[in-house]
N, C-alpha and C positions, 0 to 999 in steps of 0.2 A: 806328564809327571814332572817335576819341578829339578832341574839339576842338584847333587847332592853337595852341600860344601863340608869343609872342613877346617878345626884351628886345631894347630900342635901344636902342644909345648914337652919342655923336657921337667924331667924328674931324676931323684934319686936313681929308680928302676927304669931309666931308659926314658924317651920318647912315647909319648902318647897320642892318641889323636880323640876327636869327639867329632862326629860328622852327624849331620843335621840337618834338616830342609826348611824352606822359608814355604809355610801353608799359613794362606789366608793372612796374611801381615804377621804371624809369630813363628818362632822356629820351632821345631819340634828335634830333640835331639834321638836321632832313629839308632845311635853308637857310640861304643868308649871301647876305643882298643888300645891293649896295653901291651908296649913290647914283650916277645914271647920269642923264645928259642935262636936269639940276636936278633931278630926280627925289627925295627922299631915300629911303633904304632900306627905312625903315618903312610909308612911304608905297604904291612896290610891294609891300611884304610885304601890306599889308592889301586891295590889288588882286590880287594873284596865290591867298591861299587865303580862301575863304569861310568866314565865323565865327570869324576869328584875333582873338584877344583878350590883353593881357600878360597874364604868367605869371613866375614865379619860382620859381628852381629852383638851388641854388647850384652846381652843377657846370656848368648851361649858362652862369650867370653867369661862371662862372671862363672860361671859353672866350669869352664874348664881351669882357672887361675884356681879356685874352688879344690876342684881333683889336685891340680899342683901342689895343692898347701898339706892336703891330707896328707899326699904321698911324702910330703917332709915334715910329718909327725903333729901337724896341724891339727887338735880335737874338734871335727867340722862333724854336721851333718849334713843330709842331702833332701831338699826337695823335689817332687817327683811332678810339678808341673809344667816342666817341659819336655817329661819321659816321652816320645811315641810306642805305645805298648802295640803297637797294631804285627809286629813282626813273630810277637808271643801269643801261643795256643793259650786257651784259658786257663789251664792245670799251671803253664809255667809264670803266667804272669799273678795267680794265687800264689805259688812258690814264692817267686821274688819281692811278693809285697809282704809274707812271712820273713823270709828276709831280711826286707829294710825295716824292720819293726825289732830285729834283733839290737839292744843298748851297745855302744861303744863299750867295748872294755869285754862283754860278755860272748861265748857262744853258745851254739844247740848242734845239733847231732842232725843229721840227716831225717833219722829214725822217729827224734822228735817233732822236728817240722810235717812229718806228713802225716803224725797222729795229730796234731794240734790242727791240720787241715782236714780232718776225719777221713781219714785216707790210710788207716797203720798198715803197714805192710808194703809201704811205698816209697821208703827208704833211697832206691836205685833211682827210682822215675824222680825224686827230689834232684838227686846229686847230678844225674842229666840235664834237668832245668837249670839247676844253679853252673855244671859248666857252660852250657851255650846262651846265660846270662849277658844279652848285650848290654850290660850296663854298668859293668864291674866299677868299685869305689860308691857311684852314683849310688848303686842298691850294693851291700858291703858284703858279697857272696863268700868273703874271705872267713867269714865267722862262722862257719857249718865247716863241723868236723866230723869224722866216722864216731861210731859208737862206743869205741874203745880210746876216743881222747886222742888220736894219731890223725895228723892235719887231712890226709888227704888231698885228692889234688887242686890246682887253682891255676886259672888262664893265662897270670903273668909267672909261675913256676911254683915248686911249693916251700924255694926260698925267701919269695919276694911276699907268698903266704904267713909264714912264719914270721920275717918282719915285721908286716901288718898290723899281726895279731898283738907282738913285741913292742908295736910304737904302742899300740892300746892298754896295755900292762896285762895286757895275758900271759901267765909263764908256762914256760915251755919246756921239760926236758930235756935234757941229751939223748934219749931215746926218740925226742920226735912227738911227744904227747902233752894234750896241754895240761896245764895241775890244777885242776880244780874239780868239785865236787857240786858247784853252780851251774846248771846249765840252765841257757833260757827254753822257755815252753816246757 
């Protein structure tokens, strides 16, 4: 298997990392880790795979300068052609392409996502897929909220959530819930 690299950069929310492997002459990005709990993302990048080392590669560059831009309020999207989905069960990689399919500015509800994947009742088994989403910003797991409009949680905290949703013009309460009567699916 191919040693794992990785490029950090910083953001607003800390340090990030995206770690990637070079298969068959392209990279394939297998992670986007975003600091969490002081944590920075490079930091877990180089606890989570063994023998990760920087790398450069300008297409994973582009993607990572990419996340950069998002995270300072940048209206980006993301394509998903150099995602490696191979680390996701099929249930969570239907999630997360429900997901990426969610419009900037808008969210949907846990609840919703897994009816609109014919699945209702599968609310929890969503919000599990979208926390261990190795992809975060890449696929915007930030945009699933609980049913009652109250953020719920999110991998880089559920301030840097809240944010997120703030750069997109989602509003938010003082109680913690988003204001709207729009949700997608």
């Amino acid at each position: 298997m191919n040693q794992p690299l990785y490029v950090k950069l910083t953001s607003p929310f800390g340090t990030f990392a995206v770690v990637w492997l070079e298969a068959g002459g392209a990279p394939s990005i297998r992670q986007v880790l975003l600091a969490r709990d002081g944590t920075s993302g490079d930091k877990r990048a180089r606890a989570s795979f063994a023998g990760l080392r920087k790398g450069t590669d300008p297409r994973i560059e582009e993607v990572a300068a990419r996340v950069q831009r998002f995270l300072e309020g940048e209206a980006l999207s993301f394509t998903l052609d150099l995602v490696d989905f191979g680390r996701c069960s099929p249930f969570q990689r239907r999630v997360i392409l429900a997901e990426h399919g969610i419009p900037r500015g808008m969210v949907s509800t846990y609840g919703r996502i897994s009816r609109h994947l014919g699945v209702p009742g599968a609310a929890r088994a969503v919000g599990s897929a979208l926390a261990t989403n190795p992809f975060p910003i890449v696929i915007p797991c930030h945009r699933a909220v609980l049913s009652d409009g109250t953020l719920g949680g999110y991998q880089g905290g559920t301030a840097m959530k809240r944010a997120l949703l703030e750069l997109e013009g989602v509003d938010i309460s003082e109680s913690g819930k988003v204001i709207t009567n729009e949700f997608y699916y």
